[in-house]
TIVEX-451277 format. One record per residue: x, y, z of N, C-alpha, C in turn. Coordinates in steps of 0.1 Angstrom, whole numbers, always signed. Each point is the difference from the previous one (the first is absolute). Last residue first. Example, Ala and Ser with C-alpha at 12.3 -4.5 7.8 and 13.67 -1.06 7.14 Angstrom:
<recs>
REC   n_x   n_y   n_z  ca_x  ca_y  ca_z   c_x   c_y   c_z
REC  +128   -22   +71    +9   +11    +0    -8   +11    +8
REC    +3   -57    -1    -9   +12    +0    +9   +12    +0
</recs>
This chain:
<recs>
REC   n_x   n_y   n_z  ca_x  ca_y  ca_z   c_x   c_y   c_z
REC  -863  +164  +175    -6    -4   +16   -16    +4    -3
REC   +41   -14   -36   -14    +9    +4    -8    -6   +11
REC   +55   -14   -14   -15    -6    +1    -6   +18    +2
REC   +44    +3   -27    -7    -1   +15   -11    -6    -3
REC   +28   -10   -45    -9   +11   +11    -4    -2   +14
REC   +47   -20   -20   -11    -4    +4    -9   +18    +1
REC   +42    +9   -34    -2    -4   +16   -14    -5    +4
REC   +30    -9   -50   -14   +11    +7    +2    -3   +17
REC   +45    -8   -32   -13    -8    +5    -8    +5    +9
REC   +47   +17   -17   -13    +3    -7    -8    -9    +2
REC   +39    -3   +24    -6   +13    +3   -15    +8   -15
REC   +25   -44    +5   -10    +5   +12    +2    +9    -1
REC   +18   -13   -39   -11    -8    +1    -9    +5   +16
REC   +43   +18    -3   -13    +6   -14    -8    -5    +3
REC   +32   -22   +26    +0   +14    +3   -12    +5    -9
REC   +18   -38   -12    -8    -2    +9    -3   +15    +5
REC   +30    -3   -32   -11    -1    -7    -8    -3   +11
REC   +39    +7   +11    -7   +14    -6   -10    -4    -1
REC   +23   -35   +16    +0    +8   +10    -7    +6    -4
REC   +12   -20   -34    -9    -5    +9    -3    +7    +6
REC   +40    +7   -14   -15    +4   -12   -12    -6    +7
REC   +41    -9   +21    +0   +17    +5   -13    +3   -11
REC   +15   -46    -1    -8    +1   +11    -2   +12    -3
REC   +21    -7   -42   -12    -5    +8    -7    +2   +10
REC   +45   +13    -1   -11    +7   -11    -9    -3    +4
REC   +30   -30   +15    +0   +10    +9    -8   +15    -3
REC    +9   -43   -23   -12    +1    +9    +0    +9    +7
REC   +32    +7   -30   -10    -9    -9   -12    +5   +13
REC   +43    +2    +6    -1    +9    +2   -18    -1    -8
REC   +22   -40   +10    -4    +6   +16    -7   +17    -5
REC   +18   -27   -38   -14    -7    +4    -1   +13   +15
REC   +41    +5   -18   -13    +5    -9   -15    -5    +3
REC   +40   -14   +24    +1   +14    +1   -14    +5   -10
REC   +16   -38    -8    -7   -10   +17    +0   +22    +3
REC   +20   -11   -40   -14    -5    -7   -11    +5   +19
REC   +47    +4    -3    -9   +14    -7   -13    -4    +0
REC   +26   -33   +15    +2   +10   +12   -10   +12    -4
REC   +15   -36   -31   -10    -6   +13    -7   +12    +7
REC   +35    +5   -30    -5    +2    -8   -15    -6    +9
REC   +43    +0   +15    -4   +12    +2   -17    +3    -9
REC   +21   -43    +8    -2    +6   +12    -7   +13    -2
REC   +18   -20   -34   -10    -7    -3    -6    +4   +12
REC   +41   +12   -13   -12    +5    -3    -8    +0    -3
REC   +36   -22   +25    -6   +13    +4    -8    +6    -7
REC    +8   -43   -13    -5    +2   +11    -3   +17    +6
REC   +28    -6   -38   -16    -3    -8    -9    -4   +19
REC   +51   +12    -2   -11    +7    -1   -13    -6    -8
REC   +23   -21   +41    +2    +0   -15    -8   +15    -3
REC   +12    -3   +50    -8    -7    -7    +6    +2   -14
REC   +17   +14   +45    +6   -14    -5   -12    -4   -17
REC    -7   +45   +27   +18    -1    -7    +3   -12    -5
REC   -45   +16   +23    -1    -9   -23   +17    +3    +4
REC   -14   +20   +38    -9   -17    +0    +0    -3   -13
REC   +27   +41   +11    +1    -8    +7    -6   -20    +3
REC   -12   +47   -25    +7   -11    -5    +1   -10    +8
REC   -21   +37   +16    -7   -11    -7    +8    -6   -10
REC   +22   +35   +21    -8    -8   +12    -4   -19    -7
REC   +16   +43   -22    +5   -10    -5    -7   -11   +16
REC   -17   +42    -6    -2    -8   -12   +10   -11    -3
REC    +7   +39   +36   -13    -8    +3    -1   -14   -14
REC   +45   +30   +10    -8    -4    -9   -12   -11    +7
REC   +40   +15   +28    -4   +12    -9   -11    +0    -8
REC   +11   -40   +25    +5   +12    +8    -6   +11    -6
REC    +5   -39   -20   -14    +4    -2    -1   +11   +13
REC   +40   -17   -23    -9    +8    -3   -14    +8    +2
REC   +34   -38   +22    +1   +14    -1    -7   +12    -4
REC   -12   -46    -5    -2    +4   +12    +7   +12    +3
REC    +4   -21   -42   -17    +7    +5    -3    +7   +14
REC   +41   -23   -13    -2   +18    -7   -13    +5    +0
REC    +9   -47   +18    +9   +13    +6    -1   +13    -4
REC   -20   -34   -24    -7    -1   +17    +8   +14    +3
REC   +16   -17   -39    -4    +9    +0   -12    +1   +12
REC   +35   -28    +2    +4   +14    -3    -7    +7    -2
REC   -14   -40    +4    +7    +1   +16    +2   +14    -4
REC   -18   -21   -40    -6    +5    +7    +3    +1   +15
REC   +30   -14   -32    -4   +12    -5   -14    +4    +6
REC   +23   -42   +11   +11   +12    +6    -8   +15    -9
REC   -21   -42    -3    -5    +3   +13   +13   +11    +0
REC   -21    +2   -49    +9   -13    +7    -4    +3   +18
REC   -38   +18   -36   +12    +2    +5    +6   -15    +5
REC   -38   -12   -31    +2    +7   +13   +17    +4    +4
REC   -27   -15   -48    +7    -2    +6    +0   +10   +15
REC   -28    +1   -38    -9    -9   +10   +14    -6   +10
REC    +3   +34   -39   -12    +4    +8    -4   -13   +13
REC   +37    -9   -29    +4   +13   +15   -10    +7    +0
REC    -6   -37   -35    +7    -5   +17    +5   +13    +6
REC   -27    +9   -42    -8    -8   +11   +12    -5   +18
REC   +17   +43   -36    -6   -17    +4    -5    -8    +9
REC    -9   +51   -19    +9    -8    +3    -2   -12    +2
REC   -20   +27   -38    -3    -7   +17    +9    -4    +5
REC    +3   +44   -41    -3   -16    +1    +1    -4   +14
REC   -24   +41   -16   +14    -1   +10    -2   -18    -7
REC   -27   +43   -20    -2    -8    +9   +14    -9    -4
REC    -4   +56    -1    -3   -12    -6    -1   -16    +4
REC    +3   +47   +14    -9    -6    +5    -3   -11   -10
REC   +41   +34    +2   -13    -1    -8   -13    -7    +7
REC   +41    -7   +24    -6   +15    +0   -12    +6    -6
REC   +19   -45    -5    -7    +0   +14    -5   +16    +4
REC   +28   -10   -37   -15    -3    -5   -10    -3   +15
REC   +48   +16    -1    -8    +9    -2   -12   -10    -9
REC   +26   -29   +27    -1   +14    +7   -11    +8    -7
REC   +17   -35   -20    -8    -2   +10    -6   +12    +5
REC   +40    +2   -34   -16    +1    +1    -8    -6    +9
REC   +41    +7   +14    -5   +12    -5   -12    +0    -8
REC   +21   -42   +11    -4    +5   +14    -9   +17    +0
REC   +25   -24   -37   -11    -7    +8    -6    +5   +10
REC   +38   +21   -19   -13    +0    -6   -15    -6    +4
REC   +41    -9   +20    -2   +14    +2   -11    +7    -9
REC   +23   -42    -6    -9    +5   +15    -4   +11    +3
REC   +24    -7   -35   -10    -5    +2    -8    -4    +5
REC   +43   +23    +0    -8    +6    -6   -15    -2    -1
REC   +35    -6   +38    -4    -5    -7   -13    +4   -10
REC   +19   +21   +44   +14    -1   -15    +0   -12    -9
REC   -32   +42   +40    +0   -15    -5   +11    +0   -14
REC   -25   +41   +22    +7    -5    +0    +4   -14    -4
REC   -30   +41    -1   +13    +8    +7    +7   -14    +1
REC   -51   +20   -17   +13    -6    -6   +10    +1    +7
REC   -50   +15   +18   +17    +9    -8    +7   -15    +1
REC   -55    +8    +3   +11    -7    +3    +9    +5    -6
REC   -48   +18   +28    +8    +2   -12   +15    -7    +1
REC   -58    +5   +12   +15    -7    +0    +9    -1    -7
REC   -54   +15   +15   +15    +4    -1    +8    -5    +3
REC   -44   -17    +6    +8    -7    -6   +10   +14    -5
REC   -23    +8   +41    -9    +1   -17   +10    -3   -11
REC   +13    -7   +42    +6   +16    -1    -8    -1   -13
REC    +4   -51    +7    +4    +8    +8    -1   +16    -2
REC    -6   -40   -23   -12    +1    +6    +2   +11   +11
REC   +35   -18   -29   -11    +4    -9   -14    +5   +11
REC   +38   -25   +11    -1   +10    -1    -9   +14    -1
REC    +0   -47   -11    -6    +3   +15    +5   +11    +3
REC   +14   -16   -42   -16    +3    +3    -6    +1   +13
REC   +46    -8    -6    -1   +12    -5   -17    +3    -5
REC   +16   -42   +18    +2    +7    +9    -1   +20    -5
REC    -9   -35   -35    -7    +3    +8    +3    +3   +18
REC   +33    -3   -37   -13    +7    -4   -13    -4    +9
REC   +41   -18   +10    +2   +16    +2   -15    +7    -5
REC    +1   -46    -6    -1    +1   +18    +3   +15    +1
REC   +10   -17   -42   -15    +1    +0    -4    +4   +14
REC   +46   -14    -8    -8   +20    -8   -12    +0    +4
REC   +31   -32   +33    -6    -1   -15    -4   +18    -8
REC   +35   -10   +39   -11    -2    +2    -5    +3   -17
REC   +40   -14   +33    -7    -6   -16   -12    +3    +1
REC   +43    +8   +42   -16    +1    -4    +3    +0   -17
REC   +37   +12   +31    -4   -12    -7   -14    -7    +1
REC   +22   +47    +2    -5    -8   +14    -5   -14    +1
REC    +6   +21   -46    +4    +9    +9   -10    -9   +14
REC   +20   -24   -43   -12    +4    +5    -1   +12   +13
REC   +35   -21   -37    +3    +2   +14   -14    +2    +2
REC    -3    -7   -42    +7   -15    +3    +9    +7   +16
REC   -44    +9   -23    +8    +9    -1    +8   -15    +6
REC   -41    -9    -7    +9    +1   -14    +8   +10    +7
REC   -42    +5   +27    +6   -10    -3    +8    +2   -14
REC    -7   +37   +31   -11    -4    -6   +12   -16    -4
REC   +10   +38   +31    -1   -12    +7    -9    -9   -18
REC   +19   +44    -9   +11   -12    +3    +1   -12    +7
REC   -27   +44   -18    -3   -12    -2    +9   -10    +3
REC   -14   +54   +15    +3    -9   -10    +0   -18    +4
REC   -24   +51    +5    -3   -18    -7   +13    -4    -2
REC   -21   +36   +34   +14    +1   -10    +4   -14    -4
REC   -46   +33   +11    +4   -15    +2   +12    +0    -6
REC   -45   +33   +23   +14    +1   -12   +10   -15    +2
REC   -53   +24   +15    +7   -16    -2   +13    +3   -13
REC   -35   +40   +29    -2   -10   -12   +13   -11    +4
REC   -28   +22   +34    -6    +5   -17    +3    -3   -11
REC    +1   -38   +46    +8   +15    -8    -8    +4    -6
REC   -10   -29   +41    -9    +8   -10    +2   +10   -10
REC   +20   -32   +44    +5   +10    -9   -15   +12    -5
REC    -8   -44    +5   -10   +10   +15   +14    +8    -3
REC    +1   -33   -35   -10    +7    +2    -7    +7   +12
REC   +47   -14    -2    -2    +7   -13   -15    +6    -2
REC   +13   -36   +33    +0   +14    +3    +1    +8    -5
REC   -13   -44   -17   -11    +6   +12    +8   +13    +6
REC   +28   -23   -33   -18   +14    -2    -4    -1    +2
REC   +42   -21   +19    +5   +13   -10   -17    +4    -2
REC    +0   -37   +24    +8   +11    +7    -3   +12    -9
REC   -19   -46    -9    -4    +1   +15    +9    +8    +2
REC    +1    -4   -48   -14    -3    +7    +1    +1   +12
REC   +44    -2   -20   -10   +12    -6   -15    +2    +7
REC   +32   -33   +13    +8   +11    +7   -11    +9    -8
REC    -8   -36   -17    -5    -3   +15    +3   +11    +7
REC   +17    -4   -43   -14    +3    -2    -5    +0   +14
REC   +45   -12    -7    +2    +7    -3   -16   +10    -3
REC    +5   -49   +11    +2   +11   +14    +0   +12    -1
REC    -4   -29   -41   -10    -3   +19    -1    +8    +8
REC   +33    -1   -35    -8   +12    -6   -12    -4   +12
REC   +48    -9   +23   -11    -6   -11    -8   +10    -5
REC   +41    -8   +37    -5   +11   -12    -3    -8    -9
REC    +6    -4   +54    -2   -11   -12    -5   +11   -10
REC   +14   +23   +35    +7   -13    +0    -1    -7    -5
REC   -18   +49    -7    -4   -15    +7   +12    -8    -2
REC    -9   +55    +5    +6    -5    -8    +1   -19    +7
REC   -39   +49    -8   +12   -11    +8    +8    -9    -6
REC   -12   +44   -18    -9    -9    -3   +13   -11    +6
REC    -5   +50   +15    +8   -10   -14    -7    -6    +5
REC   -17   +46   +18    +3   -14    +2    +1    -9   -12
REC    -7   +49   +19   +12    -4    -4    -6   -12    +1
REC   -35   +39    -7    +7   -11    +7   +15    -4    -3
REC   -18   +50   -15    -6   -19    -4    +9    -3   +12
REC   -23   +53    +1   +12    -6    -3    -6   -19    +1
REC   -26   +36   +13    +5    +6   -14   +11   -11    -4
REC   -12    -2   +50    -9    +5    -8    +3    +8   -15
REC   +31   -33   +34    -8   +10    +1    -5    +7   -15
REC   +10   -55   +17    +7   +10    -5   -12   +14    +2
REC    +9   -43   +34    -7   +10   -15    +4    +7    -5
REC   +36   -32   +26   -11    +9    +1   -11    -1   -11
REC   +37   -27    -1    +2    +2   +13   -13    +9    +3
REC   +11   -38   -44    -5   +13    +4    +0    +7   +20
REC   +30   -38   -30    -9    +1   +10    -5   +11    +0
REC   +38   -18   -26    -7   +12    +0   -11    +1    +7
REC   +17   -45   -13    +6    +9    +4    -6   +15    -4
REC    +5   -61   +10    -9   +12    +0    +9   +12    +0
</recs>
């Protein structure tokens, strides 16, 4: 791990925090460090906008891999659509590195058709349904636990750090459904309420008997 965020940062100004660094460097882990740290605090951040210094030296085909990670293009292009959801998809990527041309392309188109909103090829079935290793979720326990010092939103990682992601989004995709029903009935009753209200207060009062 390194660059631990120590504080909040103050008002106008970004966060400091690199994207942890795991003990087992897999595109697994390299997505697990994305999903339960880096944009649940990107989205309680709340930039205006999203500047990004792309370069490409973890992407696979480079023959040193920077921090020896292989991570595919298609995994850039859609960690660059989760971007996308951030500061009203303002996002802007500067070119700044990688010394394989073809990777470099690979990876650069990912990227800008994830900008376009063009649709992304899937990653593959085995690291949607692979789970972190146990040394890439001990580490990232730890950075959650730091983080959540400063950042309420990484809290709720805490219970998906060991899950695959097609589990965690199968949790989160539970949770909206189990948030939309509550907010659902919670209408309902308050229209009822009204509509009982009207209903008595426009039903004739008994005439007194005539003595």
């Amino acid at each position: 791990m390194q660059g631990l965020l120590s504080r909040r940062p103050p008002p106008g100004s970004a966060p400091l925090l690199p994207t942890p660094t795991l003990a087992e460097r897999s595109e697994n882990s390299f997505v697990s460090s994305s999903r339960t740290v880096v944009m649940p605090i990107a989205n309680e951040f709340s930039p205006d906008v999203v500047l990004v210094s792309a370069g490409f030296d973890a992407v696979e085909g480079h023959q040193s891999p920077l921090g020896g990670y292989s991570v595919t293009a298609k995994c850039f292009g859609h960690l660059t659509k989760q971007l996308m959801t951030l500061a009203g998809g303002r996002v802007v990527l500067a070119l700044e590195g990688g010394h394989d041309l073809t990777a470099i392309c690979d990876a650069s188109e990912a990227c800008v058709s994830a900008l376009l909103g063009l649709e992304l090829e899937q990653p593959d079935q085995a690291l949607l349904q692979q789970k972190p290793s146990a040394n890439a979720v001990a580490t990232l326990e730890k950075v959650i636990e730091i983080q959540s010092k400063h950042w309420s939103s990484v809290k709720r990682s805490a219970a998906i750090v060991g899950c695959s992601l097609l589990e965690a989004q199968k949790g989160e995709a539970e949770e909206a459904e189990t948030v939309s029903a509550m907010a659902s009935l919670t209408v309902d009753t308050e229209q009822g309420e009204v509509d009982g209200g009207v209903r008595q207060a426009e039903e004739p009062m008994e005439a007194e008997p005539v003595l």
